[in-house]
N, C-alpha and C positions, 0 to 999 in steps of 0.2 A: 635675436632679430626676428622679425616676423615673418613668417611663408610665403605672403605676395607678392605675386610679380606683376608689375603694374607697368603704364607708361611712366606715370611721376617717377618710379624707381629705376624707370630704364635710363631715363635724363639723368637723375643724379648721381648712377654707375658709373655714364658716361661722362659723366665732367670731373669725377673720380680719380676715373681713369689718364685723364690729361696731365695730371700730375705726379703719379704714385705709381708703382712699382709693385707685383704680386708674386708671389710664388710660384703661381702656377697658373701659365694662361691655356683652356682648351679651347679647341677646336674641333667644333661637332655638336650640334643639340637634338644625337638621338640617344637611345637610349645609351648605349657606350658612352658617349661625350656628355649624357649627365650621370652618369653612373660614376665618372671620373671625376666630375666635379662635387659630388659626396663625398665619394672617398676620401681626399682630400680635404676639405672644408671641417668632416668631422675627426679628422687628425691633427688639426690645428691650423692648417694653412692657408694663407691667404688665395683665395681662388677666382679667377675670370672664366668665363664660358662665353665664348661667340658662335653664332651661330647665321650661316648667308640670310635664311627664310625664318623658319618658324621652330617651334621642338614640335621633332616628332615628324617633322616635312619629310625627310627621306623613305628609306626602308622600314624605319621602324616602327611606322603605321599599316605597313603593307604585308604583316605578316599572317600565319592562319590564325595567332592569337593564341595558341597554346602555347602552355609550361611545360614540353616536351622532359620523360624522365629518360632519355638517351635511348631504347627500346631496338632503333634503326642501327646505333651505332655501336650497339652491341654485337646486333647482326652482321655488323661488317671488321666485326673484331677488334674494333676500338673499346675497351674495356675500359680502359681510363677516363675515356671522354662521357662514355655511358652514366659509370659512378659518378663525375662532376656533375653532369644533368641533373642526377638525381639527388644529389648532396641541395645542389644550387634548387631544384625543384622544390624539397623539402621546408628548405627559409624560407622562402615568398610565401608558401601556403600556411603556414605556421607561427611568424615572426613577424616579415619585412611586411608583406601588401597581402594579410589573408581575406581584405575586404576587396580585393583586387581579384584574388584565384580562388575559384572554384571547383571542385571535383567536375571532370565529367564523364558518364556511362561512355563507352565507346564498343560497338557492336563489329564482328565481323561476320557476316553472315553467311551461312556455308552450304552451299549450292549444288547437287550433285556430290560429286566426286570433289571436295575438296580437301586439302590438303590439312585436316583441322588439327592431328597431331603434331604438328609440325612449328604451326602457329600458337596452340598453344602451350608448346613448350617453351617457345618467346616468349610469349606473354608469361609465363610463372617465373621464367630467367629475371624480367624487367622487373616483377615482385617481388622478388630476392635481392634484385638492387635496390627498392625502395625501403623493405627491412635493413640491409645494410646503413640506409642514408638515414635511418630512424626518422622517417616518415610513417604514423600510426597509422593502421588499420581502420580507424575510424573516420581519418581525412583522406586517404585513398584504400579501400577496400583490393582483395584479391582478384587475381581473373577466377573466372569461370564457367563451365560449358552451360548455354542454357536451349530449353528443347524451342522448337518453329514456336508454338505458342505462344511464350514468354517474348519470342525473338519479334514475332508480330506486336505485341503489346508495347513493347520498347517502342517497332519503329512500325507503325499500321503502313507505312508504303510499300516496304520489301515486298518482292516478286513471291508469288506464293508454291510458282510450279516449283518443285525440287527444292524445296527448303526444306534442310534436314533442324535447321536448329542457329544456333550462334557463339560465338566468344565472347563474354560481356568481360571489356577491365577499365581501369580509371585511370586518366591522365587531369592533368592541371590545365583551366581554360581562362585565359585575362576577360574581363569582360571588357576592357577594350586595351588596345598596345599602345597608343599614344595616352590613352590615360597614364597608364603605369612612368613615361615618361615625362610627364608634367608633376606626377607626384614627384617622381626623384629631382627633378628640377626645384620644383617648391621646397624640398627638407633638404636639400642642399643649401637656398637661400636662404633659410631658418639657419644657419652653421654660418654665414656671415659672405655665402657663395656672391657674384655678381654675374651674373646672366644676362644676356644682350642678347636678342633673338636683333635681325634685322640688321646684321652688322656681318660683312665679309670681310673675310681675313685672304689678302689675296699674294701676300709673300710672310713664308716660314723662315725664322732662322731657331736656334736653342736658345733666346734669349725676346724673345719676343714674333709680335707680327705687325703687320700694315692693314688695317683695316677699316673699309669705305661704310661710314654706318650709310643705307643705300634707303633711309627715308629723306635724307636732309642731303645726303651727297656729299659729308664730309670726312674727312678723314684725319684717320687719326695715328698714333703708332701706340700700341701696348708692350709694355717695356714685363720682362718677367724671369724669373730665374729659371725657368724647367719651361717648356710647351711637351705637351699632349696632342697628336696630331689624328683625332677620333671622328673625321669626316666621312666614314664608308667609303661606298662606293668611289667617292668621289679623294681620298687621301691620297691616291698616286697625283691627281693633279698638283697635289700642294708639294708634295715630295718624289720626283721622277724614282727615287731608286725604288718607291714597291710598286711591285708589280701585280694585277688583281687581275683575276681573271671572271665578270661577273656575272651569275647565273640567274636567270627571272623564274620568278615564280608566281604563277599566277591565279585568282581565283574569280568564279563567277559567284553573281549574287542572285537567290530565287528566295520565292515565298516560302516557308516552313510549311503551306500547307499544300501548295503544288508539286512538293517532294517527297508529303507525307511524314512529315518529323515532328517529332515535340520537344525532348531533351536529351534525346540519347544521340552521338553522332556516329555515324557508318565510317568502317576504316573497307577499303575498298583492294581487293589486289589488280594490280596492271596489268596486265594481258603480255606475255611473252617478258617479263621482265622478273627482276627474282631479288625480294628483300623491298618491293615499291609499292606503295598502295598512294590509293588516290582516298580525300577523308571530306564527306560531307558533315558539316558542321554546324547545327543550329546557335543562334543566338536568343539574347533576350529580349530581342524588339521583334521578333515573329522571322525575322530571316535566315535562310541559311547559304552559308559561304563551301562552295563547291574547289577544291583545289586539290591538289597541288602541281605546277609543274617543275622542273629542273632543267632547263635549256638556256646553254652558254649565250652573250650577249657580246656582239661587237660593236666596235664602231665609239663616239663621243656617248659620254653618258647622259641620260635627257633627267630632266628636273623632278618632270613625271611622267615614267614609263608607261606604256598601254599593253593591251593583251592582242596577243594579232587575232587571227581569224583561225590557225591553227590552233591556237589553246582551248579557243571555245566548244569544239568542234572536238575534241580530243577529253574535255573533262567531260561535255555534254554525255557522249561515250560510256566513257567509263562507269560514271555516273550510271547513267542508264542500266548498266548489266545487271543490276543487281535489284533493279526497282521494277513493282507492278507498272508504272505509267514510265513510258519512255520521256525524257526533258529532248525538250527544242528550244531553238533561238528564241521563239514567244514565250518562253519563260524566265527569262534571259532578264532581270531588271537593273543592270551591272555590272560591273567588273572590275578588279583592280589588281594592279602586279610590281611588286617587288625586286631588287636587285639587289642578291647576295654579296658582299663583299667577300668574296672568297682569293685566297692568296694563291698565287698560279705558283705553283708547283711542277710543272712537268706537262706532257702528254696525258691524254686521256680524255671523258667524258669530263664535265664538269658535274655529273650525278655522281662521280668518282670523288673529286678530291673532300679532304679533309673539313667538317665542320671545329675543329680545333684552332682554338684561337693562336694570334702570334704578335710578340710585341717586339718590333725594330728603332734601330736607333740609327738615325741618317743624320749627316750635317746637325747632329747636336737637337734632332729634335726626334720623339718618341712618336711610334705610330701603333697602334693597337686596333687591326685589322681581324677579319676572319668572325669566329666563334657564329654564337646561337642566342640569341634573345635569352632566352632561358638562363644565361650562364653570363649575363653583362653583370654581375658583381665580379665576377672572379676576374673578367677581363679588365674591371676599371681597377682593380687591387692590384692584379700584378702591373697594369699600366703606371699607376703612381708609385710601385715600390725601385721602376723600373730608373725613375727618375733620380733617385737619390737624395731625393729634400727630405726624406724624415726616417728615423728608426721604429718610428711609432707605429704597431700593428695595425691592419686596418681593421675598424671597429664597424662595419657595414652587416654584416651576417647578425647581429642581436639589433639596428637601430628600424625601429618601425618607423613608416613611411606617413607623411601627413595624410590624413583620413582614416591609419588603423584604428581601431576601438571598437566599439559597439554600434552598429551600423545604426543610424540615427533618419529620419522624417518619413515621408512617404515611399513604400516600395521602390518603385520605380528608379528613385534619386538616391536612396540607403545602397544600394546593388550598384550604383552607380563612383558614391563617393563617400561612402561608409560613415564615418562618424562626422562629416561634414556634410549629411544628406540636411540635415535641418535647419543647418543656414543656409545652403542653396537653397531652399525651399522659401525660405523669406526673401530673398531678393532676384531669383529667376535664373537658370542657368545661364542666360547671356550678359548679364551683369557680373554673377561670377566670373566669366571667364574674363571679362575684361577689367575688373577690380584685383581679382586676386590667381588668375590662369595664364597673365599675359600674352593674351589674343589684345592683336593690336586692328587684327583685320575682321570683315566680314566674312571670309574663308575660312581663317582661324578660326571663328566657333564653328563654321558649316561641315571645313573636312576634317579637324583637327580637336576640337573640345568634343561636340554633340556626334559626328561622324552621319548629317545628316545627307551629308553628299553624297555618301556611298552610291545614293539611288539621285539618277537628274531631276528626277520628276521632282522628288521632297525638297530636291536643294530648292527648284524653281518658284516651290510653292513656298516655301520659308524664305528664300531669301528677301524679300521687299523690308519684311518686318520687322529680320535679325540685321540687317544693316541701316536700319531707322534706331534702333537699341547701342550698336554699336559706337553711330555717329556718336549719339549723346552720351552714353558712357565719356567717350576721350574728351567730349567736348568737356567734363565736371571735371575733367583731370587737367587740362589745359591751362597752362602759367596762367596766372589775372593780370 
């Protein structure tokens, strides 16, 4: 079947579905809830995916965007979860989406009296999991000590008093996180997947859901032998018995050249804290994304979270210590924050509990909460294996993802959508997205395909022209 997801294809999923019966209905269109409906789909089985909003609407846009190879959770004596990072790091850069991941430099820069043996003996430990995970040398290189010069050259903004020198090592960098989940969305539909963005599913049982497609206002029921309950943050509402305890993490966005960056990103230590670093982040549209935080979240979960006035104020900081020019709010062009689905466990900080994923089985329907972006193959395999509809191995770690190949058209769009740069190139990124990206909204290409929202100003100034594009897209698509 072919990779786009369209309105035309959303209507005739949906009328599909008023009849017919699937294997496997999920719930969730982030990277989990499509990662699941791969797995599945390329093991044979008939697969639904609904989704309230959009793929990629939740957390799984709001992340720093790395393929993290476990480094932190090693530190904290998860060995196990380390090695998976790094096993799961290695496919994507390699295999699944390498038009996706990228190497990137990462500097810690060492100031005074720092602690440089310390760190990098991390840093060689995390290289030893990456030979373990037979990830080559030549798609992430080793750490290594480099002197103030080289370390200026990297990054010309480091603070120059008391620079002894730096750590230089390589981690994996998406070049965007919702991209990477509209690919798995797309090579899922290719495998006979049906995808429904724009459709809540608002009561779970093991045998199906009730859900209000919330353009048209109707509703329908999806009947299915297994459900998948892959909504994040949001899965305790569909299933009271998990309990999630959710932690935001948040990032500011500035100019790459009011930071002083070009492509190497700074890992930063926290002040008074031990195993934490704060990690400036350049990108390839000239910005860079300042993060991270880890503070617990009470209260009803919001659609889309904000950054309060503590984060800013707390990365600005950090940030700062280690740079010739201090950052202020006037440098400030954004910001956007995340909420970890993390499984409550106990007492403690929530910078404490486990990045390890966990798959429950409630009232008959499967919930696969927890884990790390980096490692949503492993969590959608054992989510599907969890269910019991097939013996068949999951075959996701060898299946490349639509757009692997030879990165095709102009820079810009090849970096962006690899061997599909050159026909986005012929018909315009906002036509793609609404021919074959299934953006159905003006928003869906603004925060979600192009990520031009990041910044207000760009949205404001794009938006008149991308929702004149938009209109007429659906309108070609529209029953005669």
């Amino acid at each position: 079947m072919t990779t786009s997801l369209n309105a035309a294809r959303r209507r005739a999923d949906l009328d599909h579905l008023a009849s017919a019966r699937v294997d496997l209905l999920v719930v969730g269109g982030g990277v989990t809830g499509a990662g699941v409906a791969l797995d599945a789909a390329s093991r044979g089985l008939s697969v639904c995916l609904v989704e309230a909003h959009d793929l990629a609407f939740g957390t799984s846009r709001w992340s720093s965007k790395l393929v993290h190879g476990g480094l932190r959770y090693l530190a904290q004596g998860e060995v196990g979860l380390a090695y998976e990072s790094a096993v799961e790091r290695g496919i994507l850069m390699t295999r699944t989406a390498p038009h996706l991941v990228r190497p990137l430099p990462q500097l810690v820069p060492l100031h005074g009296r720092s602690h440089d043996p310390v760190v990098l003996a991390g840093l060689r430990a995390g290289d030893a999991l990456r030979r373990l995970a037979r990830t080559p040398s030549r798609v992430l290189p080793g750490p290594r000590r480099v002197p103030a010069v080289e370390a200026l050259a990297l990054a010309p903004g480091l603070r120059r008093a008391d620079l002894r020198g730096g750590l230089l090592s390589f981690d994996g960098q998406l070049v965007d996180d919702a991209r990477l989940v509209v690919a798995l969305a797309r090579t899922a539909a290719g495998f006979g997947a049906r995808v429904i963005t724009r459709a809540r599913a608002t009561a779970l049982t093991g045998h199906g859901a009730d859900v209000v497609d919330t353009l048209t206002g109707a509703s329908l029921r999806v009947e299915a032998r297994a459900v998948v309950n892959a909504a994040g943050v949001w899965a305790g509402d569909l299933v009271p018995e998990v309990r999630l305890r959710p932690s935001r993490g948040s990032h500011l966005v500035l100019s790459a050249s009011t930071v002083g960056l070009s492509n190497t990103a700074l890992t930063v230590p926290i002040p008074g804290a031990r195993n934490r670093y704060a990690l400036v982040l350049p990108q390839r549209d000239g910005r860079v994304y300042v993060g991270l935080t880890d503070e617990p979240v009470d209260g009803p979960i919001p659609d889309v979270p904000t950054v309060p006035e503590s984060d800013v104020d707390f990365l600005l900081t950090v940030a700062s210590s280690v740079l010739e020019r201090p950052l202020t709010r006037a440098d400030v062009l954004g910001a956007f924050a995340g909420l970890r689905p993390l499984l409550d466990t106990g007492a403690g900080p929530s910078a404490d509990l486990s990045r390890r994923h966990a798959v429950l089985t409630a009232d008959g329907v499967t919930t696969v909460v927890g884990g790390k972006l980096t490692t949503y193959r492993r969590m959608a395999a054992d989510a599907v294996d969890a269910t019991g509809l097939t013996t068949t191995r999951s075959r996701t770690a060898g299946l490349p993802l639509v757009g692997a190949g030879r990165p095709a058209g102009p820079p810009h769009l090849a970096a962006r959508y690899g061997a599909e740069g050159g026909r986005v190139a012929e018909v315009g990124e906002v036509a793609w997205a609404v021919r074959h990206e299934g953006a159905l909204t003006v928003d869906d290409v603004l925060d979600r395909r192009t990520r031009i929202g990041l910044v207000s100003t760009d949205r404001a100034a794009a938006e008149p022209a991308v929702a004149a594009e938009v209109a007429a897209e659906l309108a070609a698509q529209s029953p005669s």
